[in-house]
Short mmCIF file of the C-alpha atoms (twelve columns), coordinates in Angstrom:
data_MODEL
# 
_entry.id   MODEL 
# 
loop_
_atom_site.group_PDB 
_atom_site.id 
_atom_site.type_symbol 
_atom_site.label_atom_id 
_atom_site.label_alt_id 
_atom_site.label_comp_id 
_atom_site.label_asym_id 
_atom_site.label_seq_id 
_atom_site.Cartn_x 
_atom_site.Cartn_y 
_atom_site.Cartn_z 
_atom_site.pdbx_PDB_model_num 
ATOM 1   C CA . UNK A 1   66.142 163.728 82.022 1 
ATOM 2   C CA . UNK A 2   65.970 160.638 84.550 1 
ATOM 3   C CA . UNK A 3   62.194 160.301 85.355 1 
ATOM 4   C CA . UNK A 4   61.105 158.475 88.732 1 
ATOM 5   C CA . UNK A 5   60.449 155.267 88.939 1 
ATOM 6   C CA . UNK A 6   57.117 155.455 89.994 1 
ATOM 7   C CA . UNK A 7   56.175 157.997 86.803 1 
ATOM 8   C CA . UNK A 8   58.318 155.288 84.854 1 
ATOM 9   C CA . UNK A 9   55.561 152.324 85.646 1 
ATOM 10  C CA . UNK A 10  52.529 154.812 85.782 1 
ATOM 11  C CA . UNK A 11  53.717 155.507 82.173 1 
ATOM 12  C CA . UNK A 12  53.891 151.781 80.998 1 
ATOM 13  C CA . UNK A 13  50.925 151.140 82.541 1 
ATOM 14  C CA . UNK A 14  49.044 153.434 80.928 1 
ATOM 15  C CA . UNK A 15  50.433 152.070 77.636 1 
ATOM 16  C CA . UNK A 16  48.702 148.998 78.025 1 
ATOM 17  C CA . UNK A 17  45.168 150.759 78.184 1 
ATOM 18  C CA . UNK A 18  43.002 149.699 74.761 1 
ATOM 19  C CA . UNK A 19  42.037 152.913 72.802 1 
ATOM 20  C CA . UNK A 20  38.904 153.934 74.006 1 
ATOM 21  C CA . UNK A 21  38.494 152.826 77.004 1 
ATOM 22  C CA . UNK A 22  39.249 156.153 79.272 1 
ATOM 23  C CA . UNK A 23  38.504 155.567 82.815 1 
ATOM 24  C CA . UNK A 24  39.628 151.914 82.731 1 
ATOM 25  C CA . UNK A 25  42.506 150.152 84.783 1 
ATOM 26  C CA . UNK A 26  44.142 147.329 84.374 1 
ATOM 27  C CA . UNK A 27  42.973 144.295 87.433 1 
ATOM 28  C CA . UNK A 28  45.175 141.316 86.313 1 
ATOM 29  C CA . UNK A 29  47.045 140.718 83.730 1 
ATOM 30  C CA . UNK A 30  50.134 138.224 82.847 1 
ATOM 31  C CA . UNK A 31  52.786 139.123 79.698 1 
ATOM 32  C CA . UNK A 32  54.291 136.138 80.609 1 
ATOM 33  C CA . UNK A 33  57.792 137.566 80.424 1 
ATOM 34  C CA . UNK A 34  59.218 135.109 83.031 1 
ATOM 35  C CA . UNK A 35  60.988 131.924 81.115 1 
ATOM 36  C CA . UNK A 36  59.854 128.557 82.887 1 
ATOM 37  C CA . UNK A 37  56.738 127.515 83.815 1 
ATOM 38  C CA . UNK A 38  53.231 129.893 84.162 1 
ATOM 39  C CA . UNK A 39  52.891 132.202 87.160 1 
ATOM 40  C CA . UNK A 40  51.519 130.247 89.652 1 
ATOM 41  C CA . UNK A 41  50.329 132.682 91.285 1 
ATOM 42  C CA . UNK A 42  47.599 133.550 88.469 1 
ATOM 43  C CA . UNK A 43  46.702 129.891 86.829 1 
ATOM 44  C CA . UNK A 44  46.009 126.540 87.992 1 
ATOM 45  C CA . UNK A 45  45.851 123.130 84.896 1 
ATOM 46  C CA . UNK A 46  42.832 121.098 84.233 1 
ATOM 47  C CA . UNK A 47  44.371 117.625 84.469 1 
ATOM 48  C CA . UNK A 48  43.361 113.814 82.204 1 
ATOM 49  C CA . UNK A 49  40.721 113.586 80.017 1 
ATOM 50  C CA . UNK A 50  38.320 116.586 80.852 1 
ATOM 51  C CA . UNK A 51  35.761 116.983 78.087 1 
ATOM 52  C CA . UNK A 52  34.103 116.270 74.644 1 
ATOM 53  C CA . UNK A 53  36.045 113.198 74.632 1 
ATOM 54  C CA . UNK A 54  38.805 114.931 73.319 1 
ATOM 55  C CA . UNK A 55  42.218 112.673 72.520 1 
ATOM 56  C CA . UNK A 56  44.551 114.807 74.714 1 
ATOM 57  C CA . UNK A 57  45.547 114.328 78.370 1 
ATOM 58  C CA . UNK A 58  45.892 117.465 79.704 1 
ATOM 59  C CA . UNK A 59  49.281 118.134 81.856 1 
ATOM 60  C CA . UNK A 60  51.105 121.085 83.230 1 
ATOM 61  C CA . UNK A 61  54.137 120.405 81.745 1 
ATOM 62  C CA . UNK A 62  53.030 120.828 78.347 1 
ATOM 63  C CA . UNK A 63  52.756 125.223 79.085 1 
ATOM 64  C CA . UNK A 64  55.721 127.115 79.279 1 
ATOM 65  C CA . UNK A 65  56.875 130.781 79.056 1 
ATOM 66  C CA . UNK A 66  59.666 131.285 76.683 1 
ATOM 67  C CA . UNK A 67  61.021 134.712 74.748 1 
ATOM 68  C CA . UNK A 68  58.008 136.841 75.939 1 
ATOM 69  C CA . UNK A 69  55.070 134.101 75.198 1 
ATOM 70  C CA . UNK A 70  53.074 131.142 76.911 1 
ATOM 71  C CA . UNK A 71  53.469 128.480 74.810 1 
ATOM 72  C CA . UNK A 72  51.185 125.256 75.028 1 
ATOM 73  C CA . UNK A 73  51.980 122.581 72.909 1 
ATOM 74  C CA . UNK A 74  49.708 119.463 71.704 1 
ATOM 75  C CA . UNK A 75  52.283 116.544 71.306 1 
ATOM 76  C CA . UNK A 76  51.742 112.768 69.955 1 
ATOM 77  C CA . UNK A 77  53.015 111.093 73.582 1 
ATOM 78  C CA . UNK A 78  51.578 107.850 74.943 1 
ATOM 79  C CA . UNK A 79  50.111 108.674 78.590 1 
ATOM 80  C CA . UNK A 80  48.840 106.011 81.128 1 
ATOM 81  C CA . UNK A 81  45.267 107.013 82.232 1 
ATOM 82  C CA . UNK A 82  45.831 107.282 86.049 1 
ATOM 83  C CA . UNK A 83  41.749 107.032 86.683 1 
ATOM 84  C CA . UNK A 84  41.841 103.846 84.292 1 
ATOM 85  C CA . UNK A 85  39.080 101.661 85.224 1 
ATOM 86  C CA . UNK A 86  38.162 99.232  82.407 1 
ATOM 87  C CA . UNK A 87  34.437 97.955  83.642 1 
ATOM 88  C CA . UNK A 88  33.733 102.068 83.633 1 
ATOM 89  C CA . UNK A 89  31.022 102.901 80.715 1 
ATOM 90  C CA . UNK A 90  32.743 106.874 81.441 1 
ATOM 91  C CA . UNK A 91  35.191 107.646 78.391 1 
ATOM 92  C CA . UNK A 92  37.448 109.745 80.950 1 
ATOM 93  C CA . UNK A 93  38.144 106.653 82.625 1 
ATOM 94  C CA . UNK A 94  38.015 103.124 80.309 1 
ATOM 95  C CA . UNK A 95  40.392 104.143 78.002 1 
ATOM 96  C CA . UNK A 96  43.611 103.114 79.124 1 
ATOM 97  C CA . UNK A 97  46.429 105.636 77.779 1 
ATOM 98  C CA . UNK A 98  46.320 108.260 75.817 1 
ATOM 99  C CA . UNK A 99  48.562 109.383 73.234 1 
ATOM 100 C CA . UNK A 100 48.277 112.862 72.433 1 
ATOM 101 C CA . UNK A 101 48.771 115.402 75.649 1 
ATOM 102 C CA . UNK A 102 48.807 119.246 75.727 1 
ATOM 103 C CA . UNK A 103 47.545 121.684 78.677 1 
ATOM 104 C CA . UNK A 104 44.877 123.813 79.498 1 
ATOM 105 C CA . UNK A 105 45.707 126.455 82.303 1 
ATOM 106 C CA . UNK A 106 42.827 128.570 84.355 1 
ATOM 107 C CA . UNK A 107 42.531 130.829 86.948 1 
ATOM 108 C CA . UNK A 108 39.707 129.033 88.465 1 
ATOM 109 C CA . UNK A 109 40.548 129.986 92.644 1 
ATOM 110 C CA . UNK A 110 43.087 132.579 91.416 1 
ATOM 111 C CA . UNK A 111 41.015 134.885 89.833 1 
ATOM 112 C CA . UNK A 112 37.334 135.628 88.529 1 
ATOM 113 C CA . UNK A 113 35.583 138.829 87.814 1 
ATOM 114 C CA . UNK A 114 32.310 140.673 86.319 1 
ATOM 115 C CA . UNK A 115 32.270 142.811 83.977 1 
ATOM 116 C CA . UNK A 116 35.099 145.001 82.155 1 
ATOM 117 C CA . UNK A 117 37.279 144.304 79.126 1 
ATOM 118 C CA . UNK A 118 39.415 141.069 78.096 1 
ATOM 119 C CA . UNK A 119 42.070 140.689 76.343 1 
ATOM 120 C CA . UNK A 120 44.611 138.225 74.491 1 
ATOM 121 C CA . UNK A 121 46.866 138.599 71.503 1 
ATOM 122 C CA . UNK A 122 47.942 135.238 70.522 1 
ATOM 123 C CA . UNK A 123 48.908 132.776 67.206 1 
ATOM 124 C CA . UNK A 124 46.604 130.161 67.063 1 
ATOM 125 C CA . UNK A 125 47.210 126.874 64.673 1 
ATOM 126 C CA . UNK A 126 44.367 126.718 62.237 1 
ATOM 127 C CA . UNK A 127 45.673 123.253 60.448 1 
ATOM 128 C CA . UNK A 128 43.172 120.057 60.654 1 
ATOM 129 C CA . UNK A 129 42.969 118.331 64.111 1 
ATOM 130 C CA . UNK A 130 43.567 121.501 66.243 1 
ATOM 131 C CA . UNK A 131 41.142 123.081 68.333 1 
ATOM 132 C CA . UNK A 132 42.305 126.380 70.165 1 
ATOM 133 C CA . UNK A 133 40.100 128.347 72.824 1 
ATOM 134 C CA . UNK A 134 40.076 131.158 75.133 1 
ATOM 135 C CA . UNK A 135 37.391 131.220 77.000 1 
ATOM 136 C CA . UNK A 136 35.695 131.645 80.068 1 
ATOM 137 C CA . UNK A 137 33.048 129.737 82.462 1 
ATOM 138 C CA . UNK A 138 31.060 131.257 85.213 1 
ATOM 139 C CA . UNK A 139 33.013 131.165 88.775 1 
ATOM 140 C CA . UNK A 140 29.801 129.542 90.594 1 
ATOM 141 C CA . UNK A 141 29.498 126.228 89.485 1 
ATOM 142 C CA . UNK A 142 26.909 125.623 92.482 1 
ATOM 143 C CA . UNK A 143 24.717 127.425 90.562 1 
ATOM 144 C CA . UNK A 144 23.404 123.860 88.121 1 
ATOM 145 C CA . UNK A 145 27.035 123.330 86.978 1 
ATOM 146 C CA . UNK A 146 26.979 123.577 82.887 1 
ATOM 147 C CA . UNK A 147 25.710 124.943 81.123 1 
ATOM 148 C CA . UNK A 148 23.895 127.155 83.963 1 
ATOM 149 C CA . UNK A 149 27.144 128.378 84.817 1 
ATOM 150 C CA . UNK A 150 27.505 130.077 81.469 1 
ATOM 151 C CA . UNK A 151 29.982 129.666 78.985 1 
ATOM 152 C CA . UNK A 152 31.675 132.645 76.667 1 
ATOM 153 C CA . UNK A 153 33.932 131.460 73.817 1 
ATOM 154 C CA . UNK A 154 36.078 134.441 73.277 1 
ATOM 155 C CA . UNK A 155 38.871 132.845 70.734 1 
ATOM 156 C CA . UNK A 156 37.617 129.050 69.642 1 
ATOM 157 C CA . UNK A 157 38.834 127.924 66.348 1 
ATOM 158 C CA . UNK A 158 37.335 124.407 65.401 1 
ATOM 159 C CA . UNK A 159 37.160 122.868 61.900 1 
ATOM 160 C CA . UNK A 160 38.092 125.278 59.628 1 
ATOM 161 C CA . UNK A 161 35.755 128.068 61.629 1 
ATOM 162 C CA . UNK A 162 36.526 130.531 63.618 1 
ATOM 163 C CA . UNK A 163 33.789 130.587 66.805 1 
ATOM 164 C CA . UNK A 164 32.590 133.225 69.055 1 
ATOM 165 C CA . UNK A 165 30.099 132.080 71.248 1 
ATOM 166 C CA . UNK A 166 27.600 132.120 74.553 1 
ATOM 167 C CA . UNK A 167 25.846 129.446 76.139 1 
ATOM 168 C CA . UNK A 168 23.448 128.982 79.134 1 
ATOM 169 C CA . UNK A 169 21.031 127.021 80.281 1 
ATOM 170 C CA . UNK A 170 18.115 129.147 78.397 1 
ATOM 171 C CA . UNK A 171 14.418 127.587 77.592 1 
ATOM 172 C CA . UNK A 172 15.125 123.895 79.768 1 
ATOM 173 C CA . UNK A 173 17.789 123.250 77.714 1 
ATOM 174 C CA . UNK A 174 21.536 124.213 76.155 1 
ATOM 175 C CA . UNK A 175 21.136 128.077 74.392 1 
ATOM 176 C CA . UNK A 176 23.700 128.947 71.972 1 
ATOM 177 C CA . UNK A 177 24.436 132.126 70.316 1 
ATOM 178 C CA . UNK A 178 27.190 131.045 67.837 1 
ATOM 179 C CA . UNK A 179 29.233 132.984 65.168 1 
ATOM 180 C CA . UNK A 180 30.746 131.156 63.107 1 
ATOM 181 C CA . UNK A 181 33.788 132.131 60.787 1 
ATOM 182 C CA . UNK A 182 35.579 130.296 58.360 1 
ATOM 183 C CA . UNK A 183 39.153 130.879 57.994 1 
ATOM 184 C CA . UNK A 184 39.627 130.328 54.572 1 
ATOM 185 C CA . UNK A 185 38.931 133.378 52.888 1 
ATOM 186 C CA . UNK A 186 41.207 135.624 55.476 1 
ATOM 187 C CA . UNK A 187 43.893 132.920 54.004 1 
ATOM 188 C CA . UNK A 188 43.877 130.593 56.112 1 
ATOM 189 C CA . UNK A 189 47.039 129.518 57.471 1 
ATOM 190 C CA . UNK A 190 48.521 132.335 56.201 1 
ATOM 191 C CA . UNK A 191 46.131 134.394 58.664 1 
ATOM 192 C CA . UNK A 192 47.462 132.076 61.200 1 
ATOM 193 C CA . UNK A 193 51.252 133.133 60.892 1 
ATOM 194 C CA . UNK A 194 50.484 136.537 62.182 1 
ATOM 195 C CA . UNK A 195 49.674 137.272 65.817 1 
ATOM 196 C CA . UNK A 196 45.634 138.737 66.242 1 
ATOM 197 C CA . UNK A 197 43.863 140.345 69.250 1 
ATOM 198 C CA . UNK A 198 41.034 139.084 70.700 1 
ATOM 199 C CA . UNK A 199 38.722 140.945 73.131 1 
ATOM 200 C CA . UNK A 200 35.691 140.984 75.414 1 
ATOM 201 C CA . UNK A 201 33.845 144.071 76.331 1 
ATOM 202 C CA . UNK A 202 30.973 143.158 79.154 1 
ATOM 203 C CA . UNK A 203 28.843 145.189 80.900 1 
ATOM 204 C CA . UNK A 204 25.576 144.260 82.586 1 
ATOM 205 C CA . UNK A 205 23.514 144.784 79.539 1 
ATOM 206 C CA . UNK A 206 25.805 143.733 77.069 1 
ATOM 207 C CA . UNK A 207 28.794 141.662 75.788 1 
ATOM 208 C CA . UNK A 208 30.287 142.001 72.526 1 
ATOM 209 C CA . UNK A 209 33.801 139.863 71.002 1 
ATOM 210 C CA . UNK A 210 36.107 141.740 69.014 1 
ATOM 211 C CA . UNK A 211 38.914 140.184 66.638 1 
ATOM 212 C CA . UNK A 212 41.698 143.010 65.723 1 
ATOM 213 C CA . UNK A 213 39.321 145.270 67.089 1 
ATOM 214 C CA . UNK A 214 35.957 144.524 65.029 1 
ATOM 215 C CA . UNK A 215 33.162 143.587 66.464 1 
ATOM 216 C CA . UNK A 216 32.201 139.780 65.479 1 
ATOM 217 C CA . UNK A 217 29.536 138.599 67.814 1 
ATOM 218 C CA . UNK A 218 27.013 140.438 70.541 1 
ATOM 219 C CA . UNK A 219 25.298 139.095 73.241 1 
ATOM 220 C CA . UNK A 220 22.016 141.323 74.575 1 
ATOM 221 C CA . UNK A 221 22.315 139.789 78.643 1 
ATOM 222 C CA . UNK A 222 18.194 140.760 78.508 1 
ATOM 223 C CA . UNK A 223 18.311 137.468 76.709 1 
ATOM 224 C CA . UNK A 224 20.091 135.119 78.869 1 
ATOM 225 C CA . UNK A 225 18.419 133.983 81.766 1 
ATOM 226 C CA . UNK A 226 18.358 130.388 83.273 1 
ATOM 227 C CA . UNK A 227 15.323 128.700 83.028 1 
ATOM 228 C CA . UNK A 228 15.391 126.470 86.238 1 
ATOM 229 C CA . UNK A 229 17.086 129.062 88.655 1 
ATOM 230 C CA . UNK A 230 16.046 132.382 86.746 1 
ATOM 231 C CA . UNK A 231 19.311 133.803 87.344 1 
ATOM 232 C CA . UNK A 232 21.356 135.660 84.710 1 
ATOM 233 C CA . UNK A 233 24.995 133.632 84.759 1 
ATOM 234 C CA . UNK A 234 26.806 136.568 82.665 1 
ATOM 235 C CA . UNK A 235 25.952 139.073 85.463 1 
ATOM 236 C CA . UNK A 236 28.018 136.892 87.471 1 
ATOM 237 C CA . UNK A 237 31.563 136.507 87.972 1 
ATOM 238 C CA . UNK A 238 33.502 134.223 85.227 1 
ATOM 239 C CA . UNK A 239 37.098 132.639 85.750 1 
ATOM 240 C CA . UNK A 240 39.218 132.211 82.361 1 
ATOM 241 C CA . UNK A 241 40.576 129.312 80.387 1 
ATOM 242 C CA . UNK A 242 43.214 129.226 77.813 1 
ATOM 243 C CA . UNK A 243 43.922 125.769 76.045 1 
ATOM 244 C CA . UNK A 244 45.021 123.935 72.683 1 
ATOM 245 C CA . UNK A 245 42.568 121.141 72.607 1 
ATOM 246 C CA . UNK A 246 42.800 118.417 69.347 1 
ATOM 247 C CA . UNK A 247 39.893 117.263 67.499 1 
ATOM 248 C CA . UNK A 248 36.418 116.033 68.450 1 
ATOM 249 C CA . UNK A 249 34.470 112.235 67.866 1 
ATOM 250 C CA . UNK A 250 37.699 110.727 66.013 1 
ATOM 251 C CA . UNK A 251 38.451 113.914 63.728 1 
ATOM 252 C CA . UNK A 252 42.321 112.651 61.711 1 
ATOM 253 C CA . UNK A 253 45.197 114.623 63.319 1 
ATOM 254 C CA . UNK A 254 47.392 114.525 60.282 1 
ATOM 255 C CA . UNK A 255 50.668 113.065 62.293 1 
ATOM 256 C CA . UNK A 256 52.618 116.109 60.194 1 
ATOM 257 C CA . UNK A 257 50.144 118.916 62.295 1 
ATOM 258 C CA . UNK A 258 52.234 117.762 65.700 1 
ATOM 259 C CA . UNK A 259 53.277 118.786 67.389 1 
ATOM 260 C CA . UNK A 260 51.335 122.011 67.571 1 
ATOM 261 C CA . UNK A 261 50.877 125.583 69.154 1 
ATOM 262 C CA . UNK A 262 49.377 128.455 71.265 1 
ATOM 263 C CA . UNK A 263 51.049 130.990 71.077 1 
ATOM 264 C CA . UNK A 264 50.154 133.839 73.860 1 
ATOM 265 C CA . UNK A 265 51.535 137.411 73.584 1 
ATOM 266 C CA . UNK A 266 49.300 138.698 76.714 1 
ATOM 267 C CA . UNK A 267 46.076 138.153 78.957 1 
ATOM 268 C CA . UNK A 268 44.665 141.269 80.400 1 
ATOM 269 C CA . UNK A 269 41.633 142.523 82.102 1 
ATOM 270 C CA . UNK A 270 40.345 145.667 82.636 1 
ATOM 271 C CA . UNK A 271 37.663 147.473 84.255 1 
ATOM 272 C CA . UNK A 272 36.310 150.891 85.492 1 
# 
């Protein structure tokens, strides 16, 4: 029997709801199925040297959708710093090239939200040098910029660990509520050759990060109020991030570990 094509998308729709979440619908969402580069619609690219005085120069062309997947790659490539300024004490701007470059997309002024459920599946690199991250940083960066805007690390992997974080502005100074996994004894790069789910349930008492549907971290939002403004950033709307940053302070980047990465099966977002 030929079903309608309206009962035909109702019905994939409603395959994309996570299991136990009845009542939810999907608000955005990109399966990047469309070869070339990301939806432009949906994501915007930090550009240069952003933060952490991280190696890479961050470009757009670095991201592209291929075979059902986003794919940003880190690759060894010698960049002229366009904001090079050699009597500048600011690391964004006296070094004069760079020579690593990958991308970091964001829906910054395409989309933000509060509260609901996140999701990416994704293969993440896990070898020396690489630094992965999902992310998300609140939408109102008039608020005391970082960390006052709030930070939530949904997916970070950074030297051997697997991180799922917060951060805010807390007691008059940076907060953190980190968990930290190593790698290793899932296997390591072996863990790293299969695909894994990470999510975000938020509500306005609560946030807790999932990995293949456990619950790794929790975040009680009683706990998280700004000290200077007294506002609560995580009961405020958040844009996301999605990046393959390489390593911190002069960390090696083994020249065999390029180029590198990110692998992303699906963003979604969902909420009641």
């Amino acid at each position: 029997m030929l079903l309608p094509t309206f009962l035909i998308a109702l019905m994939a729709a409603s395959s994309h709801l996570p299991a136990g979440t009845a009542g939810y619908k999907m608000v955005w969402n990109d399966e990047f199925n469309t070869d070339g580069a990301p939806d432009p619609t949906k994501w915007d690219y930090e550009k240069g040297f952003v933060r952490n005085r991280e190696p890479q120069w961050y470009q757009p062309q670095n991201a592209i959708c291929r075979n059902g997947l986003l794919v940003i790659e880190a690759r060894r490539e010698k960049v002229k710093n366009t904001n090079y300024d050699p009597s500048s004490s600011a690391w964004q701007r006296n070094r004069e090239y760079a020579e690593y470059t990958s991308a970091c997309l964001i829906t910054k002024g395409k989309f933000d939200f509060k509260y609901g459920r996140v999701e990416m599946r994704a293969k993440i690199d896990v070898r020396k040098g690489m630094w992965p991250a999902f992310w998300m940083l609140g939408a109102d960066r008039g608020a005391g910029g970082w960390p006052a805007c709030g930070e939530v690390d949904i997916m970070e992997f950074y030297r051997g660990d697997l991180l799922a974080n917060w951060c805010w502005e807390g007691n008059n100074k940076v907060e953190w509520n980190t968990g930290k996994f190593p790698v290793a004894p899932w296997g390591g790069e072996k863990w790293a050759e299969s695909f894994h789910e990470w999510a975000l349930e938020w509500n306005e008492n609560k946030m807790d990060i999932l990995l293949d549907g456990k619950v790794i971290n929790s975040q009680d939002l009683a706990q998280t109020i700004n000290h200077k403004k007294g506002n609560n950033p995580f009961r405020e709307n958040f844009f996301l991030l999605v990046n393959l940053a390489l390593g911190q302070g002069g960390e090696a980047i083994p020249d065999a570990h390029i180029p590198a990465q990110l692998q992303v099966d699906y963003i979604r977002v969902y909420q009641q």
